[in-house]
C-alpha positions, 0 to 999 in steps of 0.5 A: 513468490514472496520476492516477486512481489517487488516486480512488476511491469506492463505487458499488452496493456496490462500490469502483470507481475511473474509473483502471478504465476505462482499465485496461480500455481499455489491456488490450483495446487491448494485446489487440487489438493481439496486443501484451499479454504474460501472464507464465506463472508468475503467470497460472499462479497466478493461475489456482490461487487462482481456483479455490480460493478460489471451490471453498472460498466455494461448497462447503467454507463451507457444509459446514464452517461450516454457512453459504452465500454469496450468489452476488451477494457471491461473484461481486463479490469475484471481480470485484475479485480479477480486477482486481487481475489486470489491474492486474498484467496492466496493470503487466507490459506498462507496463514492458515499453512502457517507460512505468511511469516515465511513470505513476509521474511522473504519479501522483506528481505528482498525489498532491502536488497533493491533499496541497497541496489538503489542507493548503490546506483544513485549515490555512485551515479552508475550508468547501468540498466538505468531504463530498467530501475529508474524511473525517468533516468531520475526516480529509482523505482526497483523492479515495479513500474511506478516510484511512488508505488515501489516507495510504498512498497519498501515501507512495507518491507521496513515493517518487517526490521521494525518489529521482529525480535530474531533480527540481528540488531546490526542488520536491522540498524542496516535496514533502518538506513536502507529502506527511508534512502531507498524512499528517498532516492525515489523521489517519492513525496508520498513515499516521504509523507507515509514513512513520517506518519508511520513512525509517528503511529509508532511513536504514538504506540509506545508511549501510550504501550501498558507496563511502564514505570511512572518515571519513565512516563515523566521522561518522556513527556519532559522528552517531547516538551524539550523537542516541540520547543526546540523544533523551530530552530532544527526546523530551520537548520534542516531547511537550509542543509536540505536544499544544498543536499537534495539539489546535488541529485535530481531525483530528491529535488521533488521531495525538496518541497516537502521541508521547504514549501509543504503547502505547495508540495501536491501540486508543485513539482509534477504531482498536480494531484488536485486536479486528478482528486477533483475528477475523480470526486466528480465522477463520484457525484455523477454516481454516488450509490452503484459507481460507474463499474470497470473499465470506464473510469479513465475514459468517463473522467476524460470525458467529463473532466479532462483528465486521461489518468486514474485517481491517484487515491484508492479511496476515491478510485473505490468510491468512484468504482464501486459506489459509496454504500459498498466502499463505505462497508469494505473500508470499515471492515478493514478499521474494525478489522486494525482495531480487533487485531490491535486489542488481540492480548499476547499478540505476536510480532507477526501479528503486528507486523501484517496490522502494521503493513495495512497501516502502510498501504492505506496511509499510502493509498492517500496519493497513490491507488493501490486497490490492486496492489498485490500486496494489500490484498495478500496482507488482507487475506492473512489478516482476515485468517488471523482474525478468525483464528483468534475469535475461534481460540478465544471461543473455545471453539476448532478452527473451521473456515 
């Protein structure tokens, strides 16, 4: 399953992946086996936005904005919205199985492989299956349907070579080159954005990390002071190298904008962001306690707004879907859920690696909506379990979910 997670395509109008399959597969076998564990506060959840969002489609819409959703479109939604479920359901029980870190390596290990595919294509400009893994005849986008999302998804995938200890060192050199060309070669300024912000956490991390010698400290403050006064002048060489470089190949001429007019780069270029964020605000204040359900959002901004496409940010697709008081409580879980993990002591690279990749997808999820990513809810189920798994130990106490 864990490479599957690379792939995905739209079948009868649905985004369906063959990683699906065998979600299903270890659900049932779990179940049969009486071995699957339901974590009772998010079932319990889960549960409460089920009934909302499909009360709201079917009975709040209509009278509220004069418009009924088909049930083939509500019942479609649902059934990506019940996957995401499973994957949680799916990610819980990995981690207690003690096998997330086996999925983890794997689909880590798979993503660099596609980068390097990817990078092997576009630089030698080879004319095979170019409708399968670009987007455009332009934008390698892997196996997924979207460049932007198959970015995202090798970000998270550099997680992995970042923090493991057993690595070969040479390899994760390799991967270190790979995986921000295979960003690169998408054509993904969202992609560019998340990877930037990512290494700053990074950065942040280790240097506010404990047991440092003062002298290293003070190295590295004379360290940032010397680049933030240099900065300018590299700034300006690397404008200039960065048009002659990304205008050779097409699909960098997008991300071209974000070193050289990043105050235009969301709107310029084929992104027009802007206008998909105010539709989906605008929806938001027509409903801001319950949301408008599922299955009405493209059709409902369309009609209000004009805009025949989703919002391009999981923030304001839950805002808008769900309603502010519930997407309000499911993303402060998720902070207090980063930051209890993040104070965990002794924490292992496993551990910082599934914290690391939420960081990821919800950095991503600025420009892109992933609230059915296939993968955040994976990753957020076996963060949930490790959490859970922590605060029994911690306790004294057996591990009953």
């Amino acid at each position: 399953m864990a490479i599957l997670l690379h792939q995905s395509g739209v079948l009868f109008g649905v985004n369906l992946s063959l990683a699906d399959i065998f979600c299903m597969a270890i659900t049932v076998v779990l179940l049969l086996q009486s071995r699957l564990h339901f974590p009772i506060t998010a079932t319990v959840f889960f549960l409460i936005v089920s009934i909302i969002i499909f009360i709201t489609a079917n009975f709040v819409v209509p009278i509220q904005f004069q418009y009924s959703p088909s049930l083939s479109s509500v019942l479609t939604n649902y059934i990506k919205f019940f996957a995401c479920f499973i994957y949680f359901l799916v990610g819980y029980n990995l981690f207690i199985l003690e096998r997330i870190e086996s999925v983890i390596k794997y689909y880590s290990l798979f993503g660099i492989c596609i980068g390097f595919v990817g990078v092997v294509f576009t630089f030698l400009h080879l004319p095979f299956f170019r409708d399968l893994l670009f987007f455009a005849d332009v934008r390698f986008r892997g196996l997924m349907i979207d460049p932007n999302y198959f970015s995202v998804l090798q970000l998270t995938a550099l997680v992995y070579f970042l923090r493991a200890n057993e690595i070969n060192p040479r390899v994760k050199s390799i991967a270190m080159i790979i995986i921000p060309l295979s960003v690169l070669i998408s054509g993904s300024k969202t992609g560019m954005i998340t990877l930037f912000l990512y290494l700053l956490f990074v950065f942040f991390g280790y240097l506010i990390s404990s047991n440092k010698k003062a002298t290293t400290i003070l190295y590295q403050l004379i360290f940032i002071s010397l680049m933030v006064l240099i900065m300018p002048i590299v700034m300006s060489f690397f404008q200039k190298m960065a048009i002659e470089i990304f205008s050779s190949i097409p699909s960098l001429e997008r991300v071209q904008y974000l070193f050289v007019d990043f105050q235009n780069a969301i709107s310029e270029s084929g992104s027009e962001r802007d206008d998909v964020w105010m539709a989906a605000l605008g929806l938001i204040q027509l409903s801001p306690l319950f949301g408008i359900g599922i299955g009405t959002y493209i059709d409902l901004a369309w009609m209000k707004f004009g805009v025949d496409n989703v919002a391009h940010n999981s923030y304001l697709q839950f805002l808008a879907e769900w309603g502010i008081p519930i997407t309000v409580v499911f993303f402060s879980y998720m902070i207090y859920l980063l930051f209890t993990v993040t104070k965990i002591r002794n924490i292992s690279n496993y551990s910082l690696i599934l914290r690391d990749m939420i960081i990821i997808l919800l950095i991503g999820s600025l420009a892109v909506s992933l609230n059915n990513a296939r993968i955040l809810w994976l990753i957020l189920g076996a963060l949930v379990a490790l959490l859970m798994f922590y605060k029994h130990s911690s306790s004294g106490g057996s591990y009953d979910v």
